[in-house]
PAFIBA-720773 format. One line per 10 residues: number of its first residue (from 1); for each residue x, y, z of N, C-alpha, C. Coordinates in pm, whole numbers. Example, Ala and Ser with C-alpha at 12.3 -4.5 7.8 and 13.67 -1.06 7.14 Angstrom:
<kedrens>
1	1319 -569 780 1230 -450 780 1320 -330 780 ~ 1285 -225 708 1367 -106 714 1290 3 787
</kedrens>
This chain:
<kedrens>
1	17273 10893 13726 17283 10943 13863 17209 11076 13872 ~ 17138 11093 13941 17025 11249 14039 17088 11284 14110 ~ 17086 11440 14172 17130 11474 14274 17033 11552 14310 ~ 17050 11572 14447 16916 11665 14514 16969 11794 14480 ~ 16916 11882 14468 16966 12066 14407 17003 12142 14597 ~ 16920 12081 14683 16905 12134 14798 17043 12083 14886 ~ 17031 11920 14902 17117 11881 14980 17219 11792 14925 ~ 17230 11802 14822 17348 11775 14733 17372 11608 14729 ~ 17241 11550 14810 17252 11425 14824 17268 11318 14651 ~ 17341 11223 14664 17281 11169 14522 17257 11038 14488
11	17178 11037 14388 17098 10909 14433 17103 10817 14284 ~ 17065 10708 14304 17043 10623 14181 16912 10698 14069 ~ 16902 10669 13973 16820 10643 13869 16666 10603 13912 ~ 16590 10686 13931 16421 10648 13964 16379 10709 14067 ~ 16411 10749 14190 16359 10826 14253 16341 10946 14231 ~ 16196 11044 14221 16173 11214 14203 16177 11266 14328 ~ 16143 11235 14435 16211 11327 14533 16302 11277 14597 ~ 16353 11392 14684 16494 11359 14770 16411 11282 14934 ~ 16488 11209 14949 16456 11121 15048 16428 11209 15201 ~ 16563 11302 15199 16604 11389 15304 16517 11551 15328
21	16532 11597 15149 16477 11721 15169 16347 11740 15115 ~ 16279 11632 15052 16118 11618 15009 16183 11733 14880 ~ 16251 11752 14864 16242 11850 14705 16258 11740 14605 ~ 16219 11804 14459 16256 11727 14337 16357 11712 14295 ~ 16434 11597 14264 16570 11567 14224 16582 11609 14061 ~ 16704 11641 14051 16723 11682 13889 16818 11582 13860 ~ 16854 11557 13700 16905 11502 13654 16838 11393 13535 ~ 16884 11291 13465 16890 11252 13305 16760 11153 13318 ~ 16804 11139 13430 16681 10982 13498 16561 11017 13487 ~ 16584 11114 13591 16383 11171 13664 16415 11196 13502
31	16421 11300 13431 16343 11385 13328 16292 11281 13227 ~ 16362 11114 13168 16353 11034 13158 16197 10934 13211 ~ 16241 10937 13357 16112 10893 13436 16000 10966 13405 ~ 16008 11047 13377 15795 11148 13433 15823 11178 13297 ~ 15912 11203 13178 15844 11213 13004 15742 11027 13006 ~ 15854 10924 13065 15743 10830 13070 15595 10815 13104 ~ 15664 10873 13248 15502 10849 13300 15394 10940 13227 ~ 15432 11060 13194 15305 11121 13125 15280 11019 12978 ~ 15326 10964 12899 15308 10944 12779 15276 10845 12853 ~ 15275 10744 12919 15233 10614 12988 15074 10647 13044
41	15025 10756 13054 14931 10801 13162 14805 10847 13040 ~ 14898 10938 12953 14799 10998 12836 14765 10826 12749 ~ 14830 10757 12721 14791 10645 12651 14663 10547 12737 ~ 14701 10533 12874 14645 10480 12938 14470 10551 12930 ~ 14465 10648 12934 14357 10739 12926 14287 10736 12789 ~ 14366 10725 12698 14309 10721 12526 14233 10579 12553 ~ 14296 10466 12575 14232 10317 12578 14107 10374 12685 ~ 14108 10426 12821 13957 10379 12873 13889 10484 12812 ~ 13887 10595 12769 13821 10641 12655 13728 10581 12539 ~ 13824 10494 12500 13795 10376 12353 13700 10288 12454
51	13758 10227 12544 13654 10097 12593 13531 10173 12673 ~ 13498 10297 12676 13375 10373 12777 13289 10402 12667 ~ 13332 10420 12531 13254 10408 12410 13181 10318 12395 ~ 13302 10164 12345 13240 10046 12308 13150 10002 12406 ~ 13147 10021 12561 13078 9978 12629 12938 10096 12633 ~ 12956 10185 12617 12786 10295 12562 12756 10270 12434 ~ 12824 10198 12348 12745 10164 12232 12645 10033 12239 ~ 12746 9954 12325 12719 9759 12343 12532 9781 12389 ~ 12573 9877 12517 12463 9926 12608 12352 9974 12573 ~ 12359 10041 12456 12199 10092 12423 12179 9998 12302
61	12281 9934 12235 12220 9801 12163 12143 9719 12220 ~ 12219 9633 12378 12126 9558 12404 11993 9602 12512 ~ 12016 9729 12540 11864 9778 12624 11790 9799 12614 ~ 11664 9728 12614 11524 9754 12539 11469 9862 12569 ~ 11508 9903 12705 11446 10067 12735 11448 10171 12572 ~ 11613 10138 12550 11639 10295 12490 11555 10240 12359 ~ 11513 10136 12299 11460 10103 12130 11282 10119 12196 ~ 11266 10105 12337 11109 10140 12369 11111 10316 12338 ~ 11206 10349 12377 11204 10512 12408 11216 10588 12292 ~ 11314 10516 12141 11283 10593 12016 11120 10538 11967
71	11057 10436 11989 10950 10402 11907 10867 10489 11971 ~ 10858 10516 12136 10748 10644 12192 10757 10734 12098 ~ 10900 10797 12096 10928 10936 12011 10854 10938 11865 ~ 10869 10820 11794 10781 10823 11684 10669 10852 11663 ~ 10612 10759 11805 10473 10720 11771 10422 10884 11833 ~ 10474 10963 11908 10434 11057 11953 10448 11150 11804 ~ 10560 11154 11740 10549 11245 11634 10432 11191 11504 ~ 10413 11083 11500 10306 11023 11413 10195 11119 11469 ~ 10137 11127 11603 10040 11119 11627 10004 11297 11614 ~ 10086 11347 11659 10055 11460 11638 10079 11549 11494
81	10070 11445 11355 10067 11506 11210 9907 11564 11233 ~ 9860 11611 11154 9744 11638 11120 9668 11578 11088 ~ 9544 11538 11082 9421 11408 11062 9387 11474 10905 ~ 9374 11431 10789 9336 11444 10678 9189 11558 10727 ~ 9186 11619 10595 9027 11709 10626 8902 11592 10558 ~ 8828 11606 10649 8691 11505 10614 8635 11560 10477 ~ 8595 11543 10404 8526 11545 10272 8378 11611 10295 ~ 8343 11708 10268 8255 11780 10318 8096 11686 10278 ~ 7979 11670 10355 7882 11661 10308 7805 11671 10218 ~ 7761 11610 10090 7680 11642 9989 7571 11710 10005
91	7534 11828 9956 7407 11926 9977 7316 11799 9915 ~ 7218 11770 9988 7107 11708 9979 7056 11726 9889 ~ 6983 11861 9801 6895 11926 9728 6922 11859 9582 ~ 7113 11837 9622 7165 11830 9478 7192 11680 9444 ~ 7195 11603 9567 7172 11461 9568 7047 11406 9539 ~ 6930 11474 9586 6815 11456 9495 6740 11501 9332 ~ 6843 11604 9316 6832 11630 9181 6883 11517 9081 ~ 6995 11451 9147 7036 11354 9013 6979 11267 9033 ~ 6940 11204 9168 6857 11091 9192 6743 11084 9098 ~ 6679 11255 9097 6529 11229 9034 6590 11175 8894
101	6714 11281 8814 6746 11262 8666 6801 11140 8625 ~ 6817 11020 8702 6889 10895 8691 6790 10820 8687 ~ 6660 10835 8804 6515 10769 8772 6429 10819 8674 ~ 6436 10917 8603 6332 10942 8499 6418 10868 8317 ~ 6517 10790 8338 6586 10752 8235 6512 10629 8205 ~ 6451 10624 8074 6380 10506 8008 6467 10388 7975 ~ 6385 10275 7948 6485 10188 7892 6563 10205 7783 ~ 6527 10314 7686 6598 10332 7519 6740 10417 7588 ~ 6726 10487 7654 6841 10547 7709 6943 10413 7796 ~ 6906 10335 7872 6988 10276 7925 7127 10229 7821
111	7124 10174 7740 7241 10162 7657 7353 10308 7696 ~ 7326 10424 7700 7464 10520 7697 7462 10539 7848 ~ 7367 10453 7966 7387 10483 8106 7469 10401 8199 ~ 7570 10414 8270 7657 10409 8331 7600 10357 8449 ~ 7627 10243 8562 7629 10232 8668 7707 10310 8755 ~ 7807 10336 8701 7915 10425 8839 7800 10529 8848 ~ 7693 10574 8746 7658 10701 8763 7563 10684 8878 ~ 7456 10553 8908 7405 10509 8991 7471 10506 9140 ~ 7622 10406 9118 7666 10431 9267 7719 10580 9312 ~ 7765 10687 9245 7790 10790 9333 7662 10868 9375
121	7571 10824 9301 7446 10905 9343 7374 10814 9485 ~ 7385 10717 9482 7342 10617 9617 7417 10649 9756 ~ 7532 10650 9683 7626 10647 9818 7652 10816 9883 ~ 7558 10915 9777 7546 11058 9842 7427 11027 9937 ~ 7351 10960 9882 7230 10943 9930 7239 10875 10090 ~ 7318 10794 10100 7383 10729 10221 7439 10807 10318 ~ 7493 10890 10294 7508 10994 10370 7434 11118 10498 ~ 7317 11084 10413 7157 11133 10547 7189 11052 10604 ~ 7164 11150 10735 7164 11069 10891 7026 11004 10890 ~ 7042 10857 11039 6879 10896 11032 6797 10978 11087
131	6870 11089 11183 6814 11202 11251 6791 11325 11137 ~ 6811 11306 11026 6774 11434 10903 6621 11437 10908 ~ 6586 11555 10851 6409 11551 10790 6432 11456 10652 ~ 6527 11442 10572 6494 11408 10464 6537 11232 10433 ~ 6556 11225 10589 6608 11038 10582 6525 10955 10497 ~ 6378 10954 10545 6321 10833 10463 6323 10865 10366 ~ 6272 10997 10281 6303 11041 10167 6420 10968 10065 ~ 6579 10957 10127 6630 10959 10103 6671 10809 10064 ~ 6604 10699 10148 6636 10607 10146 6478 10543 10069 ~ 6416 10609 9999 6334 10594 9938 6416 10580 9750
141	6460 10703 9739 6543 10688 9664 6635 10550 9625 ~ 6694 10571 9767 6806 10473 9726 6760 10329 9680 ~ 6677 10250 9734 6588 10122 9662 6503 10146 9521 ~ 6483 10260 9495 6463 10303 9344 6565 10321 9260 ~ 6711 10363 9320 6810 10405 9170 6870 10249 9241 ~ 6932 10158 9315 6947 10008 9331 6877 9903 9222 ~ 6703 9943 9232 6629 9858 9116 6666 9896 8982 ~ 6693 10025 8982 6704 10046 8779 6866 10002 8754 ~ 6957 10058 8880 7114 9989 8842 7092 9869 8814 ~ 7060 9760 8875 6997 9634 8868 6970 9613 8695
151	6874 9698 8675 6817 9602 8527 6941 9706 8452 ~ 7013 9809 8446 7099 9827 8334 7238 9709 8318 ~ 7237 9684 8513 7357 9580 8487 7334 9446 8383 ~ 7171 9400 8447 7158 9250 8352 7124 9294 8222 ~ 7118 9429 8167 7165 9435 7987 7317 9463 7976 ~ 7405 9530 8029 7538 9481 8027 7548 9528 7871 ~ 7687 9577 7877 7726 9576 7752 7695 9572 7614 ~ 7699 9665 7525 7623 9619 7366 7746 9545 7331 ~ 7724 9417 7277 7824 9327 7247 7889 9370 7091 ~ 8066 9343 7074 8114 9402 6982 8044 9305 6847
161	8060 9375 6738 8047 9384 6597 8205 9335 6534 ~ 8240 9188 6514 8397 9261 6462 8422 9252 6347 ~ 8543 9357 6349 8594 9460 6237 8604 9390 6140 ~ 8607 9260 6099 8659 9192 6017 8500 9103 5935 ~ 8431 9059 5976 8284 9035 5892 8186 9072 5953 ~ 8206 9146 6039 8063 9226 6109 7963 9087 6252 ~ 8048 8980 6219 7979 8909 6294 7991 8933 6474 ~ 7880 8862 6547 7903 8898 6675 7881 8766 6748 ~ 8044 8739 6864 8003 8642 6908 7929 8574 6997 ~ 7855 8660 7096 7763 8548 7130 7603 8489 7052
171	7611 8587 6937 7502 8493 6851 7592 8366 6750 ~ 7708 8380 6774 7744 8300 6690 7778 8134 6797 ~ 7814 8159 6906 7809 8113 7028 7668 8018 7013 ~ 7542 8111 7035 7438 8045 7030 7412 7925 6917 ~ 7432 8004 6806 7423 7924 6651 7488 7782 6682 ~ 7611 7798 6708 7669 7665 6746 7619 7550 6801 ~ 7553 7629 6930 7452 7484 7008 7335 7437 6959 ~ 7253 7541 6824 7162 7506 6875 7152 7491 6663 ~ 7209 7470 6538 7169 7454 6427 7226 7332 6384 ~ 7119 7269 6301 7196 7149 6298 7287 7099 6207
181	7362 7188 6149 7494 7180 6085 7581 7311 6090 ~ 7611 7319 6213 7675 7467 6229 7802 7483 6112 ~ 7835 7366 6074 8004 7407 6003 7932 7434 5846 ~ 7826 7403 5837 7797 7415 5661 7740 7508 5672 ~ 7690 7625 5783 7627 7733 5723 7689 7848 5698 ~ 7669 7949 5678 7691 8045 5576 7628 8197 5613 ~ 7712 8282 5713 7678 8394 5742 7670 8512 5634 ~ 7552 8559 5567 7526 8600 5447 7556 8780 5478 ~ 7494 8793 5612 7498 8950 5605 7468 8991 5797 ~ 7513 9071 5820 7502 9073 5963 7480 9245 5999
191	7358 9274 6059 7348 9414 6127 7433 9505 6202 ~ 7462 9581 6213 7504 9637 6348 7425 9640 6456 ~ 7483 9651 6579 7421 9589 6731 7326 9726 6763 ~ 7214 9715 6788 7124 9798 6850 7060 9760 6946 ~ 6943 9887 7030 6922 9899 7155 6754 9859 7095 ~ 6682 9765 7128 6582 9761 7131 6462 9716 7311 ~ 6325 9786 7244 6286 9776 7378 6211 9657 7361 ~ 6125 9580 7426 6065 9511 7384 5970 9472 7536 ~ 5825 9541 7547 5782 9510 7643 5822 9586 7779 ~ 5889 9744 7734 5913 9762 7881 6054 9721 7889
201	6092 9593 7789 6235 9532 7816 6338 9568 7739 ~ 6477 9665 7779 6621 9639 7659 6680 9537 7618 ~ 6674 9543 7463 6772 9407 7449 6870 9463 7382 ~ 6986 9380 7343 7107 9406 7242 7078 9364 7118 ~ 7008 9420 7015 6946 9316 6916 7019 9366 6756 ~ 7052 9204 6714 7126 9204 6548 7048 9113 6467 ~ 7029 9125 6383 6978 9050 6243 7081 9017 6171 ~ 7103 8913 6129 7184 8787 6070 7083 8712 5951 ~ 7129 8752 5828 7091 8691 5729 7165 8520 5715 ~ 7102 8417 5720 7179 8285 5747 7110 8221 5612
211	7219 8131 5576 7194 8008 5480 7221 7927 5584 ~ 7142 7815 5571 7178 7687 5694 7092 7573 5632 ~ 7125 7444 5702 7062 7315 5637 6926 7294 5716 ~ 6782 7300 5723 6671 7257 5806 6681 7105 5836 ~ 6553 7109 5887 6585 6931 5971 6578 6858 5846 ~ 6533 6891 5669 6537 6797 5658 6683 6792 5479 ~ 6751 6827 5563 6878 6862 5488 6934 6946 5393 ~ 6769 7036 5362 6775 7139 5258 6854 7299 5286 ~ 6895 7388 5247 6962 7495 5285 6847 7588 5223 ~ 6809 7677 5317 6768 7764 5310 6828 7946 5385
221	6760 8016 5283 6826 8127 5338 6699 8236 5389 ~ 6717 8273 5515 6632 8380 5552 6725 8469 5666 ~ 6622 8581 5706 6674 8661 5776 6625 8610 5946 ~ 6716 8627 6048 6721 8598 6199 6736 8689 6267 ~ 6697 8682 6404 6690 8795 6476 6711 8782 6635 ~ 6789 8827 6678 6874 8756 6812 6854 8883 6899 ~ 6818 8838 7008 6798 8904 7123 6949 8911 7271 ~ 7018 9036 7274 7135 8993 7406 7074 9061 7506 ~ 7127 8986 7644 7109 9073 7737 7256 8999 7859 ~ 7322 9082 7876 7428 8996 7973 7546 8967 7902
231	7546 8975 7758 7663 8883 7709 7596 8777 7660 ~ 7454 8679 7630 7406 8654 7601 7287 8590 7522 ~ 7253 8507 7426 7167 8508 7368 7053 8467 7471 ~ 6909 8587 7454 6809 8513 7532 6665 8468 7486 ~ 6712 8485 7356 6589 8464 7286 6626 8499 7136 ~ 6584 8406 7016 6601 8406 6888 6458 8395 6792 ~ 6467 8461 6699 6351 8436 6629 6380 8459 6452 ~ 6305 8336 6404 6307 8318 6253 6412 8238 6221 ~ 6481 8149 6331 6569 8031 6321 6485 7916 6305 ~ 6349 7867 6326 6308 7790 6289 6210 7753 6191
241	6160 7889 6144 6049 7889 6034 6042 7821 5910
</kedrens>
């Protein structure tokens, strides 16, 4: 039971004001009633809280705006890093200095010469505009150190010696196809691989002392002389004498 404080009226259980005097009723009820309603009101408020979340999370999951609007942000911060620094121009003077020292190299030298050493010197050379004074110049060059890379590539490699009887295989390669009892002969003594010229031309050249059977079944022993170029045999001499 409430009673009004004003007009002493009294009332059941649930009504907060007095009917008569608009004041607030006191008593076990009301104080009862409104501890409810606030804890009824604050709870109510925690839940649309929780669901105003889940629904701003749901929301920029499924809106393509906001996943267009971080990839701008990226692509805007990508863009404005710094561009790498360009690699400065090769002084010309000094691109023709090696050019000249790469073309004055004979064939006896090619054996310790390098192609890479050819392409960084070409590809400086590539670098003249064709508005330079020294363009044709330059591209004069470049079809001159192209032709000599050229013939160091088709000598290729001095072919190994191995560690174990000094023999080397593509003369032994050759021997195979071309003696007519390759399994009965008899590698007597074998050179180390050298640079020979021959004509203007490098070869990879070894001497091979051979016992072998001739065409007409006899074994003879002499000295041979094998020419590489490529990996190669391209020519042999004193295999048939």
């Amino acid at each position: 039971m409430v009673i009004c404080p004003q007009c002493k009226q009294r009332y059941a259980p649930g009504p907060t004001l007095c009917w008569t005097c608009r004041v607030p009723l006191e008593g076990e009820g009301t104080s009862k009633l409104a501890t409810g309603l606030i804890i009824g009101g604050a709870a109510l408020a925690f839940v649309f809280v929780i669901v105003a979340m889940g629904v701003s999370v749901i929301s920029d999951r499924k809106d393509p705006s906001t996943a267009a609007q971080i990839k701008q942000t990226e692509s805007i911060a990508a863009n404005n890093t710094a561009p790498p620094t360009p690699k400065p121009t090769p002084d010309y003077s000094l691109s023709k200095r090696d050019a000249q020292e790469l073309l004055s190299r004979k064939p006896d030298d090619y054996g310790s010469t390098s192609v890479k050493d050819f392409d960084v010197a070409i590809n400086d050379l590539n670098t003249v505009g064709k508005g330079a004074a020294n363009y044709k110049e330059a591209q004069k060059f470049i079809v001159q150190l192209e032709k000599k890379r050229s013939d160091i590539e088709d000598l290729g490699e001095a072919p190994e010696s191995s560690k174990w009887d000094g023999s080397v295989q593509p003369v032994k390669e050759y021997l195979r196809r071309n003696l007519n009892d390759y399994d009965s002969s008899e590698f007597v003594e074998w050179s180390p691989v050298r640079l020979s010229v021959v004509k203007n031309i490098p070869y990879w050249t070894v001497r091979l002392r051979l016992r072998a059977k001739n065409a007409f079944g006899g074994y003879i022993l002499r000295d041979t002389y094998y020419f590489v170029r490529g990996g190669q045999v391209v020519n042999a001499e004193g295999l048939n004498g």
